[in-house]
ZAVO-926960 format. One record per residue (C-alpha): residue in three letters; y, x, z. Coordinates in steps of 0.2 Angstrom, whole numbers, plus 5000, padded with zeros to 4 digits. Each point is the difference from the previous one (the first is absolute). Layout:
AlaYXZ...
This chain:
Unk507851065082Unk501549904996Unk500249865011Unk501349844994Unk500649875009Unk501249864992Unk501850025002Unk500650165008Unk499650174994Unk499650185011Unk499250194996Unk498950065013Unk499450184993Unk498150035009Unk499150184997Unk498550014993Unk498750164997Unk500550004981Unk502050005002Unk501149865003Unk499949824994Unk501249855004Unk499849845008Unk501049884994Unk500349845011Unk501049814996Unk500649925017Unk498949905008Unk500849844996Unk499249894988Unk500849934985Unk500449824999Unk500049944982Unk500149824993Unk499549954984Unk501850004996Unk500550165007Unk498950144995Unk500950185006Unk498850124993Unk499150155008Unk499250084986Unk501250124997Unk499850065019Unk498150014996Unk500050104984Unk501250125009Unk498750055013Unk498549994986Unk500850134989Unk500550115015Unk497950005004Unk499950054983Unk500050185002Unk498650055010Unk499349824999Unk499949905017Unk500349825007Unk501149875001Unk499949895014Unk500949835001Unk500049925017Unk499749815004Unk501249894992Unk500749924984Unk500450104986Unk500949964983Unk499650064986Unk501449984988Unk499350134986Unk498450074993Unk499450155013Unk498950154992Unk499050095014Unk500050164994Unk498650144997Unk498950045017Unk501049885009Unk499449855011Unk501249845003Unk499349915017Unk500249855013Unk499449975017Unk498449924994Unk498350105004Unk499049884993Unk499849834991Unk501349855006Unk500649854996Unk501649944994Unk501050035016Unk501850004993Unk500650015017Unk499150165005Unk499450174992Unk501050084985Unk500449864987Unk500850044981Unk501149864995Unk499950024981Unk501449944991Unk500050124985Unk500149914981Unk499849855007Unk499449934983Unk499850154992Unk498449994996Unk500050164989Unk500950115014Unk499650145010Unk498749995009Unk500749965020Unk498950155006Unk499650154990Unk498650115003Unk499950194992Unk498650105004Unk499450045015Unk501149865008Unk499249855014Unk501249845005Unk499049955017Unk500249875013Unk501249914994Unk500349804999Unk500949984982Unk500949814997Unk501149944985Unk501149875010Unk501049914985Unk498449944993Unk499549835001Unk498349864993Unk500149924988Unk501650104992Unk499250165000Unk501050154996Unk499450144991Unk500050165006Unk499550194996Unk498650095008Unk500050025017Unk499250205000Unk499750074986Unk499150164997Unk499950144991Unk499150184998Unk498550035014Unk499949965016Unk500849845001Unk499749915019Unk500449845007Unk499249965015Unk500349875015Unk501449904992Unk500149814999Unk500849924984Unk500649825005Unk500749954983Unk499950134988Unk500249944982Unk499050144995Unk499350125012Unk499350184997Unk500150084982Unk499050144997Unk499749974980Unk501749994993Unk500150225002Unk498550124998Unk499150045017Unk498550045008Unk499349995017Unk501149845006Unk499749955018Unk500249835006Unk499249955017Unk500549865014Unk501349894986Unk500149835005Unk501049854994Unk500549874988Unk500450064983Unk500649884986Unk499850054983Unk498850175001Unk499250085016Unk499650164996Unk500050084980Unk499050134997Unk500050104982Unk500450184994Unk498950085013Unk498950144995Unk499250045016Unk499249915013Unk501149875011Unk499749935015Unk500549835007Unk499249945017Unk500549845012Unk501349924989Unk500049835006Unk501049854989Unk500449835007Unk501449885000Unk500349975020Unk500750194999Unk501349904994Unk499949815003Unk499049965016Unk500150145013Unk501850104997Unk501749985008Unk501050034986Unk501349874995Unk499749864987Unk498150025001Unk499149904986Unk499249854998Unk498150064999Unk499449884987Unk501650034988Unk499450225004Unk498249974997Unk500749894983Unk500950144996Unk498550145003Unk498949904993Unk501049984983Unk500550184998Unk499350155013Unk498950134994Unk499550105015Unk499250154994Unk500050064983Unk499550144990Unk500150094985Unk499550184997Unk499450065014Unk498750135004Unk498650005014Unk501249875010Unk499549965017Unk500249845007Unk499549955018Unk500049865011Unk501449904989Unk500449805001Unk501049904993Unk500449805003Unk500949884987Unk500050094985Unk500049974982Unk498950144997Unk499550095013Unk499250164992Unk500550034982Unk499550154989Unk500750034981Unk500450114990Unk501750094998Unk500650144989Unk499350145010Unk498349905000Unk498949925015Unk499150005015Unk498450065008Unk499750025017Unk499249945019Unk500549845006Unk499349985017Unk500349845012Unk501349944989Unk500649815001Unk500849854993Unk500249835008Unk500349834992Unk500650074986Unk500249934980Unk499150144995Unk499250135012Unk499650144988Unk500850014981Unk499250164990Unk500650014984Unk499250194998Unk499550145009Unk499450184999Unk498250034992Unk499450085020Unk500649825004Unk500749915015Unk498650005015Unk500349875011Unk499549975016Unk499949885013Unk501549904993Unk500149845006Unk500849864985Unk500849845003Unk500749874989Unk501149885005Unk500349824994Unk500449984983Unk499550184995Unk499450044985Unk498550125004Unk499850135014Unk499550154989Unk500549994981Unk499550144988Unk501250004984Unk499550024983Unk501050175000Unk498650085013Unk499050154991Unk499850105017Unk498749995015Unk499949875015Unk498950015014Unk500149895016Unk498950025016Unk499749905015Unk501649884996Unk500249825005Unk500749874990Unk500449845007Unk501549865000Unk500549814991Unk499950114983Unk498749934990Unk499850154989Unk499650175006Unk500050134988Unk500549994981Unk499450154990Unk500750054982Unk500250154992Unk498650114995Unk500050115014Unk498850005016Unk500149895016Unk498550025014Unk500049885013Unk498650065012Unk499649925018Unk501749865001Unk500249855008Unk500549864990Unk500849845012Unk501149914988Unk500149825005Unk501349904989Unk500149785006Unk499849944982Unk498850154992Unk500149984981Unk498450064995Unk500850184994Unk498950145003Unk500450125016Unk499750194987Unk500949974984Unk499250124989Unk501050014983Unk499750174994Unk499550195004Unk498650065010Unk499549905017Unk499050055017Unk499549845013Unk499050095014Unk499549975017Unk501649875000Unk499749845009Unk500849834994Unk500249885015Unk500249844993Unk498949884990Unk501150014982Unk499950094982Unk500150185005Unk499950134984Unk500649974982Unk499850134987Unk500849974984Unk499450054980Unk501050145002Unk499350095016Unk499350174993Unk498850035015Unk499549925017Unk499150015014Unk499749875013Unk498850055015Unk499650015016Unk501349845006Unk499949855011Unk500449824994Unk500149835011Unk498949844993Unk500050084982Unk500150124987Unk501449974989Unk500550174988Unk500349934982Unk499650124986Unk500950004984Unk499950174997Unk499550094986Unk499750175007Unk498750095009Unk499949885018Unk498650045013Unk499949855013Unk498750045015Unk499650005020Unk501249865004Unk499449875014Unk500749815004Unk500049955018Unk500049814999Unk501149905008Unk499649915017Unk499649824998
């Protein structure tokens, strides 16, 4: 393992059962950079990745504050690291921290962080210190991968313009596990994969940056969440196939989960306790994969002003199933379903709850084939709409409050049954 520490630079040689590999170690002191002064360490760094290159090993960078001046590529079978064993905060005055000041508006750049396969940047804190709310500065990726067996695990993201690539290249097998932070335009972007990724614990929220962080100029948290609100995607994908997605959240968002359709195609996959919090839209799906996206016990919330929770485009030809998921918020809409694909929406919890309801239904029905089952709608209002161009429905098996309200415009097959009202107390 190759251990750095800012500032000064020493070999220690340590034996090993398969031979000899260096450890390479940066003195202990920690660098001390301004917003004006930026003396970067990157070329300190890259010279001990490319020396673990060879038989493949670790880099290890000690606690303190380290500049990153240019783009770094962690090369084949080898593992960048910080002090951090788990998830944290953003501590900027404790654990490993990445200053980035790369391209700063370069948007089109090298990513900060290259991943090539087989490669894993972990328990690191990462922190673009020239950027500032409202004038927010573009910036390249933050990690970028490429190949199989891309990882990032354990690291914070405090202000990332955009986070964690692994779309722009071909790869299979991406690894993203305990990722936290307060990304500004895109969270993660997933496309280009053509086997199985995984993404657990990624957790999005704007006091990584604004509320609970001592870095320097921290921003005002309503002009952030204006900004969030405005332009963040949190997770979206693309071609993708058998993604895994588990225990993910995101707060703020313009979208919080988007799926579409690039060149290399779309998604399918498992979407387990996946969330998204007071955001304009929760979940965009503008198409999918015909063994669909099975969702599960996703929790949806709109926040004022949004425009539905869940909104399936005109685009979707593909497959949608969610299970068990709650929907609930001041968004008087909660799903809006084009396209001539398949939506199921079996055992949810509707609780949307606007001041001034407009009479809109709650299930927006425009077009495609539609399952209602077993789903309970917690508030006395027009539930189900189902317009003339709805192929095929079926609405069973559900709870409503005081009334019954599913309108049916539909000129295809529709089969409406076992549905109960609980009246309202007097």
């Amino acid at each position: 393992m190759r251990v750095l520490e800012p500032c000064r630079f020493r070999w220690i040689v340590l034996l090993s059962c398969a031979g000899m590999s260096a450890v390479a170690v940066l003195g202990a002191e920690s660098v001390q950079n301004t917003a004006s002064e930026f003396a970067g360490d990157s070329a300190s760094i890259q010279k001990a990745l490319d020396a673990a290159a060879a038989q493949g090993g670790a880099v290890r960078l000690e606690a303190g504050r380290y500049n990153v001046d240019r783009a770094i590529s962690i090369p084949e079978g080898v593992t960048l690291a910080g002090v951090w064993e788990g998830p944290h905060h953003s501590q900027l005055k404790r654990g490993t921290i990445l200053e980035i000041t790369a391209d700063h508006g370069n948007e089109n750049g090298p990513a900060a962080i290259t991943l090539n396969p087989s490669s894993t940047v972990r328990g690191i804190t990462v922190f673009y210190p020239r950027q500032r709310v409202p004038d927010i500065v573009p910036y390249p990726w933050t990690v970028q991968g490429k190949g199989m067996h891309n990882n990032v695990i354990d690291c914070t993201f405090v202000n990332p313009h955009k986070m964690i690539d692994f779309g722009t290249h071909a790869n299979e097998l991406h690894y993203i596990r305990n990722c936290l932070g307060c990304p500004l335009k895109i969270g993660v972007h997933i496309d280009r994969c053509t086997d199985i990724g995984r993404i657990e614990n990624v957790h999005f929220n704007p006091h990584y940056w604004s509320k609970r962080t001592d870095a320097a100029d921290v921003p005002d948290w309503g002009a952030l969440s204006k900004y969030l609100w405005e332009h963040l995607v949190a997770f979206e994908f693309a071609r993708t196939d058998w993604e895994y997605v588990h225990n993910t959240f995101c707060y703020g968002a313009r979208i919080g989960y988007h799926f579409h359709e690039s060149k290399a195609g779309t998604a399918n996959g498992n979407f387990l306790g996946i969330g998204a919090d007071w955001c304009h839209r929760a979940l965009v799906v503008e198409q999918s994969q015909s063994p669909g996206l099975l969702i599960t016990n996703g929790e949806f919330v709109g926040g004022t002003g949004g425009r539905a929770l869940m909104e399936v485009t005109a685009t979707h030809t593909g497959v949608i199933q969610l299970s068990n998921c709650a929907f609930w918020g001041p968004c008087e809409v909660a799903a809006i379903l084009d396209g001539t694909g398949t939506t199921s929406l079996s055992q949810c919890n509707f609780l949307n709850v606007v001041d001034k309801p407009t009479g809109v239904h709650l299930i927006q029905g425009i077009n495609g084939d539609l399952t209602v089952q077993a789903c309970r709608f917690g508030f006395d209002r027009p539930a189900i709409q189902l317009g003339k161009e709805v192929r095929t429905a079926v609405i069973a098996g559900n709870r409503f409050v005081g009334r019954k309200s599913i309108e049916n415009n539909s000129t295809g097959d529709v089969q409406e049954g076992l549905n109960v009202v609980r009246k309202r107390a007097r």
